[in-house]
C-alpha positions in Angstrom: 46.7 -42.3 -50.0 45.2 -44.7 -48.0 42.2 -43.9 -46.0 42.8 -42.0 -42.6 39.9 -43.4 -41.0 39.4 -47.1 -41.0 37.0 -47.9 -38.3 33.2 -48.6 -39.8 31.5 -45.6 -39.6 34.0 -43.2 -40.0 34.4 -40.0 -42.0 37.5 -38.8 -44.3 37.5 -35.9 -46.3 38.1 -35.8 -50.1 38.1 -33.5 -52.8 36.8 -34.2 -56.2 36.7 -32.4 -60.1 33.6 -31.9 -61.9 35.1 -31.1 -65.9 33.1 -29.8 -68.5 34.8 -30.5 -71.4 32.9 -27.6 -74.4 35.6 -28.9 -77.3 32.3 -30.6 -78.5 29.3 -29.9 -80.1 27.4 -29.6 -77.1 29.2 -29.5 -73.0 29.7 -33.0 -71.7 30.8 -34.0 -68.5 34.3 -36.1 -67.9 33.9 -38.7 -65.7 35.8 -41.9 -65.1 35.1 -45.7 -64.2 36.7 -45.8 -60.4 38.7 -48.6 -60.0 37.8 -50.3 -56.6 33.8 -49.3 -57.0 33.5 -49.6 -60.7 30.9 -46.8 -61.2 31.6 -44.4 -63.0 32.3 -41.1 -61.2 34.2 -37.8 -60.7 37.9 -37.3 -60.2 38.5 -37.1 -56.6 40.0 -38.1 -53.6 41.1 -38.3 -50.1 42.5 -35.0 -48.8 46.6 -35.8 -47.5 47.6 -35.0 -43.7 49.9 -32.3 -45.2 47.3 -30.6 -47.7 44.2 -28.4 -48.0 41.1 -29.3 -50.2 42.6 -27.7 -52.9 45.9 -29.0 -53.5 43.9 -32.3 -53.1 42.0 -31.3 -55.9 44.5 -30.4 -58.3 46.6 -33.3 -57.6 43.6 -35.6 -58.3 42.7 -33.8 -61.5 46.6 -34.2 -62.7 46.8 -37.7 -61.5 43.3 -39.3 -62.7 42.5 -36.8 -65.3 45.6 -35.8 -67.0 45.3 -31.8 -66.8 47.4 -29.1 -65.2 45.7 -26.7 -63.6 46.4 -23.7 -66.5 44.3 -26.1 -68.4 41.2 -25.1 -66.9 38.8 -22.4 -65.3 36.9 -23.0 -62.2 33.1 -22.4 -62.2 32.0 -19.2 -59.6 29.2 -19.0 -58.5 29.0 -14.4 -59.1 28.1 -13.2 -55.8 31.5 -14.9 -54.0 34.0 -13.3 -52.1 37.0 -12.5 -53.9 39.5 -11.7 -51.1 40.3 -12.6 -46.9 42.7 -10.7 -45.0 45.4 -12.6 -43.8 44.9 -16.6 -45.2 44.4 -18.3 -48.7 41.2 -17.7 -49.9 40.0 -21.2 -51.7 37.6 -21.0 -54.5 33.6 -21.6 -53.7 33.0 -25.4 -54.0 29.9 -26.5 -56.1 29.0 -28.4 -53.4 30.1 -30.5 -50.7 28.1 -33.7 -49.5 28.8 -36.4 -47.1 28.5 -39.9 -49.3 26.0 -42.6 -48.5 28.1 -45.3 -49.6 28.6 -46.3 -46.2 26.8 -49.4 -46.3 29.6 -50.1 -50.1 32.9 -49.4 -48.0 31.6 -49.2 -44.1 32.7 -45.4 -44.1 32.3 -42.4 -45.0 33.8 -39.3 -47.3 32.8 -36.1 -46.4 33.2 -34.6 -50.2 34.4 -31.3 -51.3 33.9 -30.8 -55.0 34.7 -28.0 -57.6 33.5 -27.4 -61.1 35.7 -27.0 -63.7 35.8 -26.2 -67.5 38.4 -27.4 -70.0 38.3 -26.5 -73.9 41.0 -28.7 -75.2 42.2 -32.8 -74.4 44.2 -33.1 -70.9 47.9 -32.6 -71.7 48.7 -35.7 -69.9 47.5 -39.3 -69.7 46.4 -40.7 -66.1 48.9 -42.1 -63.6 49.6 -45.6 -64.4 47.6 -46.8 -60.9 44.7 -44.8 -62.5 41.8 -45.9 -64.5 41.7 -45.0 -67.8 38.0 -45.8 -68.7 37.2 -42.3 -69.3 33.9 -40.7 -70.5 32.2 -37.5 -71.8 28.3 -37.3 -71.2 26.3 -34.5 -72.2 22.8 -34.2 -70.9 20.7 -37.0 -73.0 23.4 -39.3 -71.9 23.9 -38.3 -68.3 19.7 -39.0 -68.1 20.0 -41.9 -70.0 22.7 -43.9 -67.6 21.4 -42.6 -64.4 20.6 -45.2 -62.2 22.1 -47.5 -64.7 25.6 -46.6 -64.4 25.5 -43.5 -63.0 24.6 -43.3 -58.8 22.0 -40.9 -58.1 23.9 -38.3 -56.7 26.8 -38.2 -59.8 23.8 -37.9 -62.3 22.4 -35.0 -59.7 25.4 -33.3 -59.7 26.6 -33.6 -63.4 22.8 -32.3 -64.0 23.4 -29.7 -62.0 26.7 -28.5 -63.5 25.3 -28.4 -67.3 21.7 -27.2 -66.3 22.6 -24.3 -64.2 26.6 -23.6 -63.0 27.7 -23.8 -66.8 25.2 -21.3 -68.3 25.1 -18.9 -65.0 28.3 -18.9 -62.9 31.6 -17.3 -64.2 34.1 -19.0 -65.1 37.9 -17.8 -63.0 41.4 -19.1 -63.4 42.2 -22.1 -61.6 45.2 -21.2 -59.9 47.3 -22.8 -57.9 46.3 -21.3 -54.9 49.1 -22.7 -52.3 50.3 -21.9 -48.4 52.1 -18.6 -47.7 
């Protein structure tokens, strides 16, 4: 979709996919080259007008990554809540961070982004208007590219997911949570 926003200075929201892949010897982090920016990044992007964060996500991660949702298990932080009277409870975001590439496209994304975990190759291949540079970083190699390929904040969060969400948070199944 093209962006909602287009006046300089702007904010749209997106949704992006963190994926651990662990069918390796050690976890490394899935990541693709984005097409317009040519850095490599997360799967992501702009939330529709007719969709929450989540369906944004899970159409992303089908579309640029190739997986359906019963694929994966979403990373949980432990001390989440688990149920809301009345709406669709979404699952806890690892984070969610408005970008400072700004002064790149002349607006912003205000960013909501998930961890996942995958054990096997994605069933399907990319959308044909998708990149298919794709790349698995562990660790070593997540250090060793950032602020070479990697921006700051991808290498930050990457870090973050192998260093601390991986080992400590539980791992639920990504369900297609949808509207009632």
């Amino acid at each position: 979709m093209s962006h909602i926003h287009t006046q300089p200075h702007q904010h749209d929201v997106t949704a992006s996919a963190w994926i651990v892949r662990l069918d390796g010897e050690k976890p490394r982090v899935m990541l693709h080259r984005h097409l317009k920016l040519g850095s490599i990044m997360q799967f992501g992007g702009h939330v529709e007008l007719n969709e929450h964060p989540w369906e944004a996500v899970t159409r992303e991660i089908r579309e640029e990554a190739g997986y359906s949702l019963d694929q994966l298990q979403v990373l949980q932080p432990e001390d989440t809540m688990t149920h809301l009277s009345g709406v669709i409870l979404l699952p806890q975001p690892l984070c969610i961070f408005n970008t400072t590439y700004g002064s790149v496209l002349d607006h912003f994304h205000d960013d909501i982004s998930w961890g996942f975990v995958a054990s096997e190759q994605p069933r399907h291949a990319p959308g044909e208007d998708e990149s298919d540079t794709v790349v698995l970083l562990d660790r070593s190699q997540v250090l060793a590219k950032k602020d070479d390929e990697l921006w700051d904040d991808v290498a930050d969060i990457a870090l973050f997911i192998l260093d601390v969400a991986l080992p400590k948070w539980r791992r639920s199944p990504a369900l297609p949570f949808t509207r009632q």
